[in-house]
Backbone and ligand atoms as CSV (ligand in chain L), in Angstrom:
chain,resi,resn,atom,element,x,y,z
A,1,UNK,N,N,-29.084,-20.891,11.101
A,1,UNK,CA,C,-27.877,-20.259,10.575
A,1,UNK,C,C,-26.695,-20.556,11.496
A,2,UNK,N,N,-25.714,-20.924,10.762
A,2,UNK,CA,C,-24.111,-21.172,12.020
A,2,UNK,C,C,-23.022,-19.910,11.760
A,3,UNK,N,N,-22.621,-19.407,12.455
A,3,UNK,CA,C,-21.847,-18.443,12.687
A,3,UNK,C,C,-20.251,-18.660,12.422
A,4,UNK,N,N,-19.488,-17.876,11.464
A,4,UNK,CA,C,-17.867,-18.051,10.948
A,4,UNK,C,C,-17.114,-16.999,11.822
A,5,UNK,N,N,-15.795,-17.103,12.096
A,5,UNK,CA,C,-14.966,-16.020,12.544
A,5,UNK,C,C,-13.817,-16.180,11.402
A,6,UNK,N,N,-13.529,-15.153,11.133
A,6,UNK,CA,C,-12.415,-14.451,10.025
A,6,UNK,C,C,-11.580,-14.344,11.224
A,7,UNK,N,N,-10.000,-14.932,11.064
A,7,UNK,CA,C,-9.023,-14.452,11.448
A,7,UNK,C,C,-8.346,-13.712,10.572
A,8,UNK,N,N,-7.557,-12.194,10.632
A,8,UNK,CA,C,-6.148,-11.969,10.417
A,8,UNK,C,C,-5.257,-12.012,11.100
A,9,UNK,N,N,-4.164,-12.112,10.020
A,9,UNK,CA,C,-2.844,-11.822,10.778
A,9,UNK,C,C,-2.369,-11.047,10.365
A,10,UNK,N,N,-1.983,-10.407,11.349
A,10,UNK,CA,C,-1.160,-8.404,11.367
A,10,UNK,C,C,0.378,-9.133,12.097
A,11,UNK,N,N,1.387,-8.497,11.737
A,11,UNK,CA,C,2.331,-8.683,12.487
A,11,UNK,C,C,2.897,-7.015,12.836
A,12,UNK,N,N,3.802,-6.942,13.610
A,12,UNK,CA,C,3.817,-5.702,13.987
A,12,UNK,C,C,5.378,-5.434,14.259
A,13,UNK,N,N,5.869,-3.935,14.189
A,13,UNK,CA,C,7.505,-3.857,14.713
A,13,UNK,C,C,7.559,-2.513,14.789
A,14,UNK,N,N,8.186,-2.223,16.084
A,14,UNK,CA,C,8.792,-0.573,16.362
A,14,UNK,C,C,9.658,0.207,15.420
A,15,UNK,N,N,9.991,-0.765,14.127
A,15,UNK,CA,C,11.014,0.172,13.599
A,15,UNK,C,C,11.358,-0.651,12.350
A,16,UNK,N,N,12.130,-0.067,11.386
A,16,UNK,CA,C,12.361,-0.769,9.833
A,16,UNK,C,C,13.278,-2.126,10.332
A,17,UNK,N,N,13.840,-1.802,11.260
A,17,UNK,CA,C,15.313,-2.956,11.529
A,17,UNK,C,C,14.828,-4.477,11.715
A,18,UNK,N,N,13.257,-4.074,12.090
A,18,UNK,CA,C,13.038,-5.382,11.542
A,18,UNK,C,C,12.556,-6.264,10.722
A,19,UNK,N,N,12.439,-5.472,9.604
A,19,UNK,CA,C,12.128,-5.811,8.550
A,19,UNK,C,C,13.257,-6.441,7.647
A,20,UNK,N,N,12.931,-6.939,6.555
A,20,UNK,CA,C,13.850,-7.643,5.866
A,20,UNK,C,C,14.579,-6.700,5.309
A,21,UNK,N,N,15.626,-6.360,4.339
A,21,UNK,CA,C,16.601,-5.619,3.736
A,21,UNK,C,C,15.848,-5.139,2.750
A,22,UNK,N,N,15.055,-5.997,1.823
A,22,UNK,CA,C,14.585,-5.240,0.665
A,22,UNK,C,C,13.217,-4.876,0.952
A,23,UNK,N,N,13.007,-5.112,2.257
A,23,UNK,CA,C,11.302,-4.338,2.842
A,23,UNK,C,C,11.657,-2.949,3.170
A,24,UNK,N,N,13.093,-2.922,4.227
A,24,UNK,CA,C,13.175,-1.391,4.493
A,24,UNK,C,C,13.072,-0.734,3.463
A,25,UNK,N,N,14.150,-1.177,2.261
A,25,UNK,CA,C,14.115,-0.029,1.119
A,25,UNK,C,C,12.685,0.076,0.513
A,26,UNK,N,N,11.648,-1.130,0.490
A,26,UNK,CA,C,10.510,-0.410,0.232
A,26,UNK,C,C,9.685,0.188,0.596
A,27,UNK,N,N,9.761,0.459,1.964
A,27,UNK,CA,C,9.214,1.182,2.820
A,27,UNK,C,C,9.919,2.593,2.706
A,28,UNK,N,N,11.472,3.066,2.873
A,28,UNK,CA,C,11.900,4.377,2.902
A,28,UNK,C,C,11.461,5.192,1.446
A,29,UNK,N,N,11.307,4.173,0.649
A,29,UNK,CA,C,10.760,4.538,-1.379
A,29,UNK,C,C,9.537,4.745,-0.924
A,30,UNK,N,N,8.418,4.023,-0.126
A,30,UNK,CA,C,6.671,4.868,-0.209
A,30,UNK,C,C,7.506,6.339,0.725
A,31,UNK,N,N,8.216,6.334,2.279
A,31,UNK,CA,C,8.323,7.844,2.768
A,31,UNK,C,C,8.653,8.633,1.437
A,32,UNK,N,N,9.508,8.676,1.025
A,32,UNK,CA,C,10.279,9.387,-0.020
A,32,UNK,C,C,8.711,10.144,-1.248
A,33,UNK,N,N,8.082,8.723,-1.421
A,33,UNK,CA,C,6.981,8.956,-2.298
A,33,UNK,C,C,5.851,9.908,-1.290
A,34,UNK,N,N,5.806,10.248,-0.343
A,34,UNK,CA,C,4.688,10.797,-0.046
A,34,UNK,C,C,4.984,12.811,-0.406
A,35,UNK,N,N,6.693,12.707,-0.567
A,35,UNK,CA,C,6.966,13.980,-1.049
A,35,UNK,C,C,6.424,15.154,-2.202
A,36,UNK,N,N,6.301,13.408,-2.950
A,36,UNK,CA,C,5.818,14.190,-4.059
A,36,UNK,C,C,4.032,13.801,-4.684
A,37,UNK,N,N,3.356,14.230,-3.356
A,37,UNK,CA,C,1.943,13.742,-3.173
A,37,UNK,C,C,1.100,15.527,-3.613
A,38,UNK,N,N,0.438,15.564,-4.519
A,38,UNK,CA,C,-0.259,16.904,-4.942
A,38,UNK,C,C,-1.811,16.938,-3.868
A,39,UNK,N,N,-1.207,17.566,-2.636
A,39,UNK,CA,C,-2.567,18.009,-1.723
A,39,UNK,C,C,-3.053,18.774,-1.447
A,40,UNK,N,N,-3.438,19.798,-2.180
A,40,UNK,CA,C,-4.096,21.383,-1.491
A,40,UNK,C,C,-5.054,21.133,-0.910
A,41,UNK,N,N,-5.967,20.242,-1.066
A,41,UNK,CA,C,-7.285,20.711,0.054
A,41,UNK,C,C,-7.252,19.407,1.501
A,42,UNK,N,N,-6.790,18.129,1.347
A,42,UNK,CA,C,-6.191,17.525,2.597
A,42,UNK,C,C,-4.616,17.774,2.654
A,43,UNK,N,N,-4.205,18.193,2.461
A,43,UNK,CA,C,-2.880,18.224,3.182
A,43,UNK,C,C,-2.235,17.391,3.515
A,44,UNK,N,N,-2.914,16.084,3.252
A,44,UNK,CA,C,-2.754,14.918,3.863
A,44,UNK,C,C,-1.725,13.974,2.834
A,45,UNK,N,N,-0.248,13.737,3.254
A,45,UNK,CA,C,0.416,13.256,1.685
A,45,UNK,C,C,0.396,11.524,2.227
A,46,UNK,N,N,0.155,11.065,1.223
A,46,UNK,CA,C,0.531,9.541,1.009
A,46,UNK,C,C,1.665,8.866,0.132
A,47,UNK,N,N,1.831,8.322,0.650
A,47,UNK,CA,C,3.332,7.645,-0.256
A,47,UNK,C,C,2.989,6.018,-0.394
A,48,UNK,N,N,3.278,5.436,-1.838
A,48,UNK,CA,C,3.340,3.935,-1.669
A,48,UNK,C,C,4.073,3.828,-2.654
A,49,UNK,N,N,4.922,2.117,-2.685
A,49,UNK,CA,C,5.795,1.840,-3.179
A,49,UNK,C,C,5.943,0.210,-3.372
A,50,UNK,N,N,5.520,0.082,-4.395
A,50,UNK,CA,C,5.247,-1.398,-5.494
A,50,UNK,C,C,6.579,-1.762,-5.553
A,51,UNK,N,N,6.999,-2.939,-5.022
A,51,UNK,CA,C,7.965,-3.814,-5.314
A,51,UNK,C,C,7.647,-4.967,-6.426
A,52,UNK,N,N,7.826,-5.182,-7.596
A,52,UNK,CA,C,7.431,-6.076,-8.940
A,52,UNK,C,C,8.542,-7.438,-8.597
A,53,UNK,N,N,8.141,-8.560,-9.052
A,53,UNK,CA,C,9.066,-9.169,-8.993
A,53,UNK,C,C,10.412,-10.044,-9.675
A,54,UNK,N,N,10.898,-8.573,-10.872
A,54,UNK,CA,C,12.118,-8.508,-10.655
A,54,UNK,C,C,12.776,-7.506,-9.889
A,55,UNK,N,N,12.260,-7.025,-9.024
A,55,UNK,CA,C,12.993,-6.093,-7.979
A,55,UNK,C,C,12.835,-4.682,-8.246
A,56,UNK,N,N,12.094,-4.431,-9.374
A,56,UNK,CA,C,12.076,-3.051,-9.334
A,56,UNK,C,C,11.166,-2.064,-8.560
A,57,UNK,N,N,11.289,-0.954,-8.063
A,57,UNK,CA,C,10.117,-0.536,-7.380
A,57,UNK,C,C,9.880,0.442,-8.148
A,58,UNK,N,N,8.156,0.183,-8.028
A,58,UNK,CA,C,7.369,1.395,-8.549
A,58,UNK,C,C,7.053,2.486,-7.291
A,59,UNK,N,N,7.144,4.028,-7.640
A,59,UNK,CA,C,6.214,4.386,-6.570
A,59,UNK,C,C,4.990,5.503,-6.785
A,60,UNK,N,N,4.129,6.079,-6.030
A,60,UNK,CA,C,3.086,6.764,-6.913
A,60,UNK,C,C,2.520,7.530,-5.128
A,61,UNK,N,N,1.866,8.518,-4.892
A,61,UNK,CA,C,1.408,8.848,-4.349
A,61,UNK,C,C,0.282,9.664,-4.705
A,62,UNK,N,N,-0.685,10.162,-3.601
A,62,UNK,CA,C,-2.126,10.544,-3.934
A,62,UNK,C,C,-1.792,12.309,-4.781
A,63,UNK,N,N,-2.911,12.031,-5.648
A,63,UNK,CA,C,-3.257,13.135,-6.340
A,63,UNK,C,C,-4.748,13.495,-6.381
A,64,UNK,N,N,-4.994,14.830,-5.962
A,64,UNK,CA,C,-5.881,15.457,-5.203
A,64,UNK,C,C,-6.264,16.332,-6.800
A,65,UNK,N,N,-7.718,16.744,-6.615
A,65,UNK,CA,C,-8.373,17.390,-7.734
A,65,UNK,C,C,-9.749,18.540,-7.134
A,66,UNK,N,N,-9.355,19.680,-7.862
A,66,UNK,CA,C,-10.576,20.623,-7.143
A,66,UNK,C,C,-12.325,20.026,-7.509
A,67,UNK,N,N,-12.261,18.710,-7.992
A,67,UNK,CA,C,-13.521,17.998,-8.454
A,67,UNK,C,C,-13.164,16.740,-7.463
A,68,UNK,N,N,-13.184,16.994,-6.707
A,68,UNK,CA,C,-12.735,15.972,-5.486
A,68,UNK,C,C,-12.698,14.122,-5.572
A,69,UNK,N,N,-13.559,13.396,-6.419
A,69,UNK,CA,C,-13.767,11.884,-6.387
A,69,UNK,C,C,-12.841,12.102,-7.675
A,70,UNK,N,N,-12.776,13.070,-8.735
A,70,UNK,CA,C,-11.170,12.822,-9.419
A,70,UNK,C,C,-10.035,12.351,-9.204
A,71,UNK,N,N,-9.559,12.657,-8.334
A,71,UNK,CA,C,-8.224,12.598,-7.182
A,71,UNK,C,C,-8.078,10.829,-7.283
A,72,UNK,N,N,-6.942,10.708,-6.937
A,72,UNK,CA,C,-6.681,9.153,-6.686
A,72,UNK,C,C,-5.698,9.043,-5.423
A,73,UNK,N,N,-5.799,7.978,-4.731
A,73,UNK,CA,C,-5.213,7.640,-3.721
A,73,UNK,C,C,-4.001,7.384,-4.120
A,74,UNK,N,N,-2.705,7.095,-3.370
A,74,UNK,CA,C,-1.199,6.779,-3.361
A,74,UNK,C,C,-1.260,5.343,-4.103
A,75,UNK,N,N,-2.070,4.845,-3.724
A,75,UNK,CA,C,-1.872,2.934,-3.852
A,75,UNK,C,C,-2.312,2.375,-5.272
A,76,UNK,N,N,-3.328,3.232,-5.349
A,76,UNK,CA,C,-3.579,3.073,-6.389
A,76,UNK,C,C,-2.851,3.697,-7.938
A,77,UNK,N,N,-2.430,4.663,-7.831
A,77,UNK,CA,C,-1.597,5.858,-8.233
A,77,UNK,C,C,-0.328,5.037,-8.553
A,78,UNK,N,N,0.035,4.207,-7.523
A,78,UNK,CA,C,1.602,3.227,-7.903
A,78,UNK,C,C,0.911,2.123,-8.306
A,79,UNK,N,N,0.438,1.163,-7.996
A,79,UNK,CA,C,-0.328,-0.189,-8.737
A,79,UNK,C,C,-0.985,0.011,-10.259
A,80,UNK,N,N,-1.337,1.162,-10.901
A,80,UNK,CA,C,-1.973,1.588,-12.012
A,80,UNK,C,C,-0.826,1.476,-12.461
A,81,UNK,N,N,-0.084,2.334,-11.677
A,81,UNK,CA,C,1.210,2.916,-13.120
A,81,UNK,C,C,2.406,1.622,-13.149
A,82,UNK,N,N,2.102,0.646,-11.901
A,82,UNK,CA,C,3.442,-0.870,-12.238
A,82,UNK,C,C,2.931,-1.589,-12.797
A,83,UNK,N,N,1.421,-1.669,-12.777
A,83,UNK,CA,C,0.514,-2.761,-13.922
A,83,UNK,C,C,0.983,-2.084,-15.690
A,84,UNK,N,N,0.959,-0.726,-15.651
A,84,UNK,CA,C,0.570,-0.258,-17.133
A,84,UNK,C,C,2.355,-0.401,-17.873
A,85,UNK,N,N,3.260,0.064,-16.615
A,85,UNK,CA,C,4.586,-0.114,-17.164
A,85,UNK,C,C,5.169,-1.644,-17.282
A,86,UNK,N,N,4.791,-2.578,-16.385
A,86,UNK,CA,C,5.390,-3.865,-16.135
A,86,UNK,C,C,4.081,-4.763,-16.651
A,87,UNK,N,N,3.273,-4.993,-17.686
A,87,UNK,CA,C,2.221,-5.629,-17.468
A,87,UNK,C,C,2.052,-7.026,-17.035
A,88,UNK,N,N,3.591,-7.638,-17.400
A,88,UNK,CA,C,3.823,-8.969,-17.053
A,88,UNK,C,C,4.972,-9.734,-16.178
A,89,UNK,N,N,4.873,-8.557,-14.873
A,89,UNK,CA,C,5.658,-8.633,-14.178
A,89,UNK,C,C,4.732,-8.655,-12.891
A,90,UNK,N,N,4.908,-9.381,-11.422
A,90,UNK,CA,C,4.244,-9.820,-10.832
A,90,UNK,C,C,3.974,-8.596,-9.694
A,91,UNK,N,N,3.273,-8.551,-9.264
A,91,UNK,CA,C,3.476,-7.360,-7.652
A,91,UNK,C,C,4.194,-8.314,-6.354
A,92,UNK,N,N,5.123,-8.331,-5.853
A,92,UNK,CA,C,5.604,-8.851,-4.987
A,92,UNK,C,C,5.536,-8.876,-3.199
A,93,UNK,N,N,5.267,-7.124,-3.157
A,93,UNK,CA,C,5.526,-6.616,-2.395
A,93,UNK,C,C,4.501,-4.581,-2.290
A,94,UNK,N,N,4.403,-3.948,-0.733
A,94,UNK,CA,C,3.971,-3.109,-1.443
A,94,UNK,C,C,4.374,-2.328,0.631
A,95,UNK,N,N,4.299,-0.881,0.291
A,95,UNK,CA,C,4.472,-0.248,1.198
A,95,UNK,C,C,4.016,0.688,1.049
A,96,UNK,N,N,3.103,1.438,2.119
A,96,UNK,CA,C,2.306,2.688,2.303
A,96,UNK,C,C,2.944,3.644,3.630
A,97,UNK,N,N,3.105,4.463,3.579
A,97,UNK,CA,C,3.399,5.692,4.348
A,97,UNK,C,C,2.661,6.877,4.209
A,98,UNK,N,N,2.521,7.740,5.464
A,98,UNK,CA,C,1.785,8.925,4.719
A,98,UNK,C,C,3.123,10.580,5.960
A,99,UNK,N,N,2.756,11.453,5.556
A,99,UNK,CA,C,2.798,12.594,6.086
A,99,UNK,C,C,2.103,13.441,6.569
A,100,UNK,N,N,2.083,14.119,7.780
A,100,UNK,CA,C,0.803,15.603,7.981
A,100,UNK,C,C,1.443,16.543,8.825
A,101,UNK,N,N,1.410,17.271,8.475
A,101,UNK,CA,C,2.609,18.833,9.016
A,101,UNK,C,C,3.656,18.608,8.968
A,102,UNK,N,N,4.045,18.090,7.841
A,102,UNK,CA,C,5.167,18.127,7.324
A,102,UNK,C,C,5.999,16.860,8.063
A,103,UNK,N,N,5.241,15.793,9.019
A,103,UNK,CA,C,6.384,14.554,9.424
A,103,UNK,C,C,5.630,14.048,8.981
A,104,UNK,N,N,6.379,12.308,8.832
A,104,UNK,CA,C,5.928,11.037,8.889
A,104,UNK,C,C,4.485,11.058,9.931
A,105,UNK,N,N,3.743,10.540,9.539
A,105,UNK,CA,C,2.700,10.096,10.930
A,105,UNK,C,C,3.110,9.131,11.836
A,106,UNK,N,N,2.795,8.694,12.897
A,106,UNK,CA,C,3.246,7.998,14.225
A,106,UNK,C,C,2.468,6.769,13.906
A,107,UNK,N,N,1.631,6.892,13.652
A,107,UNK,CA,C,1.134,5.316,13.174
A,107,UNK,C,C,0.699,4.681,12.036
A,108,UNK,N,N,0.404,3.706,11.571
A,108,UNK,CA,C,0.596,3.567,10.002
A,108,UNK,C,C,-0.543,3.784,9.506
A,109,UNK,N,N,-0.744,4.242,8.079
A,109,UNK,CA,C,-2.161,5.043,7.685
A,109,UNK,C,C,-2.776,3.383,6.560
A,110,UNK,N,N,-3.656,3.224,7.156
A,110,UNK,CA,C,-4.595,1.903,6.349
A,110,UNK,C,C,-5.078,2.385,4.958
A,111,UNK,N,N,-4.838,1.566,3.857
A,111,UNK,CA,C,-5.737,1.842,2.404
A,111,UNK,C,C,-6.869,1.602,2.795
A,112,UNK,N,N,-7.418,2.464,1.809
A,112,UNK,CA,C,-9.132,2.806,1.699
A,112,UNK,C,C,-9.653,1.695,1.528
A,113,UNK,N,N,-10.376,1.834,1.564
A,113,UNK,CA,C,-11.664,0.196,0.829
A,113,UNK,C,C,-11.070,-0.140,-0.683
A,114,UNK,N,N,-11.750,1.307,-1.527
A,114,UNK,CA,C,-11.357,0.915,-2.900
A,114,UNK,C,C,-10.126,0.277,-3.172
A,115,UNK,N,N,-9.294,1.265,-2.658
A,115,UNK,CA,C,-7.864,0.336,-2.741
A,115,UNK,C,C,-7.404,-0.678,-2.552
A,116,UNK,N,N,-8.023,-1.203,-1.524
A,116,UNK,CA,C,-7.815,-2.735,-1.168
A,116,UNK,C,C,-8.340,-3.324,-1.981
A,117,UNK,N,N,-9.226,-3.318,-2.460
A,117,UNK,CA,C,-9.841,-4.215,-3.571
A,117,UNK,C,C,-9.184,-4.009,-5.104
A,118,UNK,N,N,-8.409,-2.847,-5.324
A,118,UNK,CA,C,-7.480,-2.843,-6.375
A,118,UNK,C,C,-6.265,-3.878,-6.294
A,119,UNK,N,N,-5.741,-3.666,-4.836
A,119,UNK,CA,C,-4.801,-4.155,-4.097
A,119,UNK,C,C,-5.009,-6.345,-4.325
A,120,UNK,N,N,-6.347,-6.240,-4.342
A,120,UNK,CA,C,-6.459,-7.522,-4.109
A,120,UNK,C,C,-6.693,-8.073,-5.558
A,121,UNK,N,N,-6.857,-7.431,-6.403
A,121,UNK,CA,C,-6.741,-8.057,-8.261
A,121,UNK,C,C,-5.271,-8.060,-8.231
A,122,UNK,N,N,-4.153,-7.200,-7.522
A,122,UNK,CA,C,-2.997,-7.479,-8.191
A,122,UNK,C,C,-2.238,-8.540,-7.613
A,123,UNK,N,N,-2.863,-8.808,-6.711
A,123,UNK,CA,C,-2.852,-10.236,-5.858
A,123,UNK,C,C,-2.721,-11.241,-6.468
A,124,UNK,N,N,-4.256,-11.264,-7.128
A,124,UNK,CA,C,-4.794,-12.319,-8.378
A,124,UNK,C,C,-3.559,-12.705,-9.540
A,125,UNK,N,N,-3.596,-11.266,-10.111
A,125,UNK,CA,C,-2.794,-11.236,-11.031
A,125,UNK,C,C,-1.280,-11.828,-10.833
A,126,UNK,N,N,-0.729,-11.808,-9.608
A,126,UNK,CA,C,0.703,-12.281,-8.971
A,126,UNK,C,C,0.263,-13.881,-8.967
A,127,UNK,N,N,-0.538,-14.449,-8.325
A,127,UNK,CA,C,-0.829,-15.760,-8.243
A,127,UNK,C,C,-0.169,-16.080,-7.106
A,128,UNK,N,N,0.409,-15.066,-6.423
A,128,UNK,CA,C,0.866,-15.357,-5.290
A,128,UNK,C,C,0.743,-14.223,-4.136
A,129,UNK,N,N,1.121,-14.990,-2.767
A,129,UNK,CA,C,0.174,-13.416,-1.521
A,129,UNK,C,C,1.436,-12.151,-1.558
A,130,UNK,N,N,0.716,-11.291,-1.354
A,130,UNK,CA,C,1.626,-9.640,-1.739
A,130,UNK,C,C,1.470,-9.351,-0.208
A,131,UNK,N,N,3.010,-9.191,0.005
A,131,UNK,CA,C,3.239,-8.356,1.275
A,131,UNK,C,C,2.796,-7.187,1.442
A,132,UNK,N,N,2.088,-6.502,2.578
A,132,UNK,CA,C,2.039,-5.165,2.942
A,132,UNK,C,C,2.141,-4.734,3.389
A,133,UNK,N,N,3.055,-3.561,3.402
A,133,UNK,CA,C,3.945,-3.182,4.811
A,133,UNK,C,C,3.366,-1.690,5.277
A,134,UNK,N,N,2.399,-1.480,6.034
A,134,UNK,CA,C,2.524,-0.344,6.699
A,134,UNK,C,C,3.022,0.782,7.649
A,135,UNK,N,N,3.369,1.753,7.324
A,135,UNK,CA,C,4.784,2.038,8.292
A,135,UNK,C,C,4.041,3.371,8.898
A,136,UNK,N,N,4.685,3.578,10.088
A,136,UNK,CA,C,4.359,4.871,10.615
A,136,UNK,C,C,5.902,5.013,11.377
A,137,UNK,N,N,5.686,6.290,11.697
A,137,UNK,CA,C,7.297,6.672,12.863
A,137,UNK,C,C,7.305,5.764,13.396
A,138,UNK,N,N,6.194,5.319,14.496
A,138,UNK,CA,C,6.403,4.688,15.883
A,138,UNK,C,C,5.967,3.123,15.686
A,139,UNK,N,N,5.421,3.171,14.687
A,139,UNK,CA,C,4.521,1.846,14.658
A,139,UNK,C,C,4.867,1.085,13.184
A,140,UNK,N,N,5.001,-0.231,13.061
A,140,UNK,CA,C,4.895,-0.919,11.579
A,140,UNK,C,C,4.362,-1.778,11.583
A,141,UNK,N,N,2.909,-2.045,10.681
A,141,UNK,CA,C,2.710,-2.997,10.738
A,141,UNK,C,C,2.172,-4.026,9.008
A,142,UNK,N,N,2.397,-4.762,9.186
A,142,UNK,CA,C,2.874,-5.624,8.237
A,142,UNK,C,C,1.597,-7.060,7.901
A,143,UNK,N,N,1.025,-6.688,7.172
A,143,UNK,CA,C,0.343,-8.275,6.449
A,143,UNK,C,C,1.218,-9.286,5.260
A,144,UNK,N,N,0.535,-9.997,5.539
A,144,UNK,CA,C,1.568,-11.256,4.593
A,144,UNK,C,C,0.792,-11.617,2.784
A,145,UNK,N,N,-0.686,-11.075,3.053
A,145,UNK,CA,C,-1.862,-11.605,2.017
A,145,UNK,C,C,-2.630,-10.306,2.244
A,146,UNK,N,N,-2.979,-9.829,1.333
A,146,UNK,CA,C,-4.167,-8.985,1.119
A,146,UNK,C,C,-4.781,-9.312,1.308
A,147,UNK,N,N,-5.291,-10.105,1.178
A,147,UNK,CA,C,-6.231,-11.137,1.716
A,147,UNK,C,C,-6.864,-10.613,3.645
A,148,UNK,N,N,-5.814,-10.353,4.113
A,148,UNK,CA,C,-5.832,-10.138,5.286
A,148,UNK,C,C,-6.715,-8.493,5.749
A,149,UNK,N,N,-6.170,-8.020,4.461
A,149,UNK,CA,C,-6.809,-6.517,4.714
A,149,UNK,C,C,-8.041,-6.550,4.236
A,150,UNK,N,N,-8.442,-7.450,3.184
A,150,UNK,CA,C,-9.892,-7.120,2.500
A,150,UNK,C,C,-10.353,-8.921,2.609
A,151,UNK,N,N,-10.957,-9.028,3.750
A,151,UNK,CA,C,-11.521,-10.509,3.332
A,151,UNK,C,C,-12.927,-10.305,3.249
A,152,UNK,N,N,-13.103,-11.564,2.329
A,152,UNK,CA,C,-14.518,-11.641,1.732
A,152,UNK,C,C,-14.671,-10.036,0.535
A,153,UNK,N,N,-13.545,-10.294,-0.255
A,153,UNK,CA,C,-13.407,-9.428,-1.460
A,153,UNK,C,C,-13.978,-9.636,-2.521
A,154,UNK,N,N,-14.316,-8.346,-2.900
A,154,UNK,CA,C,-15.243,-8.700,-4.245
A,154,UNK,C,C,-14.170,-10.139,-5.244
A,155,UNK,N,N,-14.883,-10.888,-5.984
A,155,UNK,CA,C,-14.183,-11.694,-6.844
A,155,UNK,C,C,-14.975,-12.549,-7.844
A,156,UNK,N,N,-14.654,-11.999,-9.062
A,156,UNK,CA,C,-16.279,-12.602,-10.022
A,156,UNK,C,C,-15.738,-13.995,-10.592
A,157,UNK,N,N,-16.700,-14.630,-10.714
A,157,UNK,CA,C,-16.300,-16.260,-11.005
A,157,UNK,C,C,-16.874,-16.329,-12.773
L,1,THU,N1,N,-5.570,8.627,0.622
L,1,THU,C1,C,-4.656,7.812,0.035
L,1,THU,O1,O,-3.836,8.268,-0.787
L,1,THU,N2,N,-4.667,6.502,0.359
L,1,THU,C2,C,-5.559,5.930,1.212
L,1,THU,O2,O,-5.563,4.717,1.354
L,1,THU,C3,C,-6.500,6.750,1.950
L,1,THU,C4,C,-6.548,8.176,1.593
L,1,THU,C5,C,-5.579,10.049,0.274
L,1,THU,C6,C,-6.822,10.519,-0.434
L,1,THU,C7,C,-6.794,11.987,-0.153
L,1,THU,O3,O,-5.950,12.614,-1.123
L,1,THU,C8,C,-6.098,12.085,1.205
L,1,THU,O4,O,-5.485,10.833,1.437
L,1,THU,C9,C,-7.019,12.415,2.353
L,1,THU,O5,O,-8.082,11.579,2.388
């Protein structure tokens, strides 16, 4: 047997300023989105925010259910609802944020498994790599390909 190494690439930045112009605004649209995140039993709010590519942003955050695997994550929550409204419009772009006691978190909160693999059909579906911008207060960090977050992704031939 011969042995492979998977590289990613993460890029990283202290703050929105260095991000491009239409990354900040999709990044301050997931903060904004984690407002209106329904959490009674984590507390825990998520915000994300689908950039399509004619520029519009979708955004969606997690919704929580007293039947608990009901509930849906933020990412998915905005990617469902820009696929079902835009069906033939591309995903371009995408930004996750979350909240807990009421601030931003300090470092950026990673999608789940499932999500990434949602994350990575709308990939497909774009035909081209989807930015992902993870943001925290102190920390941002940024992939170029989903690809990067979920390699060796499910993908049926
Ligand atoms: N959550 C998300 O919305 N996105 C993720 O990628 C991970 C977790 C939500 C699910 C649940 O409502 C809360 O965060 C705590 O797990």
């Amino acid at each position: 047997m011969n042995s492979q190494t998977i590289i990613i690439n993460l890029f990283e930045a202290n703050d929105s300023t260095e991000l491009e112009k239409a990354d900040q605004e999709l990044l301050s649209s997931a903060v904004q989105a984690t407002l209106g995140a329904y959490t009674p039993y984590s507390h825990f709010k998520v915000g994300a925010a689908v950039r399509m590519s004619n520029g519009i942003i979708v955004t969606g955050n997690n919704q929580e259910n007293a039947a608990y695997p009901s509930g849906l994550c933020a990412e998915r929550t905005a990617l469902f609802y820009a696929h079902s409204q835009y069906p033939h419009l591309a995903v371009e772009a995408m930004a996750i944020a979350a909240q807990s006691g009421g601030a931003q978190t300090a470092d950026p909160v990673y999608p789940c498994g499932a999500c990434r693999q949602v994350m990575l059909e709308s990939q497909k579906r774009a035909g081209k790599p989807v930015r992902v911008i993870m943001g925290g207060a102190q920390k941002i960090q940024v992939v170029e390909n989903v690809g990067d977050l979920l390699p060796l992704g499910f993908e049926e031939f």
